[in-house]
C-alpha positions in Angstrom: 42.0 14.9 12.3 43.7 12.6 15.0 47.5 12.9 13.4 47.7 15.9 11.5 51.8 14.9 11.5 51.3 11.6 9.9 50.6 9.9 7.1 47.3 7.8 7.4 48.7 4.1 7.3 48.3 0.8 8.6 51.9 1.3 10.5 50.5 4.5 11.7 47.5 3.2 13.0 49.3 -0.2 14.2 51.8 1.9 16.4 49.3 5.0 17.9 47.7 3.0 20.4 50.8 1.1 21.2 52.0 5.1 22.4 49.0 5.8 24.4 49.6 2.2 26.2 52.9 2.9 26.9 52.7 6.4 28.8 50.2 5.0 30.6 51.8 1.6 31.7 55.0 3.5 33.5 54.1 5.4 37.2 54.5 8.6 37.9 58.0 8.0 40.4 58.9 11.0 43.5 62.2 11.2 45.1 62.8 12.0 48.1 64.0 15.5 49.0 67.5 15.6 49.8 69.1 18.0 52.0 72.1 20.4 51.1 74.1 22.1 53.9 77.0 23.9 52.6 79.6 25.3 55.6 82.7 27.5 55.6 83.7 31.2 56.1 86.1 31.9 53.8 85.8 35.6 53.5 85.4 35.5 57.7 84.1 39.5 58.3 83.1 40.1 54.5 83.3 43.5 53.0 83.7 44.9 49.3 87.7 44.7 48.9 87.7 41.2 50.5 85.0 39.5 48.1 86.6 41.6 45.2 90.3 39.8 46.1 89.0 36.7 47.2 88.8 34.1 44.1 86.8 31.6 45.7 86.0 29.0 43.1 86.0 31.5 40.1 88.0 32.8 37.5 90.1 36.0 38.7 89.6 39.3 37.0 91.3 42.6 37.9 89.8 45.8 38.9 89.8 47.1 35.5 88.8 44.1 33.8 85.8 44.3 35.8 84.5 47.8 35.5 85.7 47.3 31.3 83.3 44.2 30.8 80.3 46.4 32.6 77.5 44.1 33.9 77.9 40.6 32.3 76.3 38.3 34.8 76.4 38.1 38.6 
């Protein structure tokens, strides 16, 4: 059975090897790696009260808030 998903037509045989053509016809394309440097020291001499005040790029929660929700994601 070469297309269980199909019904056996003319269309259906017409078009198949049109498909197989096609993936083969485009090359396989590689980028090139990029490279990703991030900088900065926002929290300078980190330590557990400073990254829990410091809002960074996130939404700010509360103490509370936080030990309420238990682990969600990190």
């Amino acid at each position: 059975m070469l297309l269980p998903h199909f019904k056996k037509s003319v269309l259906t045989l017409c078009l198949f090897p049109s498909i197989l053509y096609a993936a083969d016809t485009y090359p396989t394309v590689t980028l090139n790696p990029i490279t990703v440097q991030a900088e900065g020291n926002w929290l300078d001499e980190a330590n557990a009260q400073k990254v829990l005040n410091h809002a960074g790029a996130r939404t700010v929660i509360q103490r509370d808030e936080l030990i309420n929700r238990g682990v969600t994601s990190v």
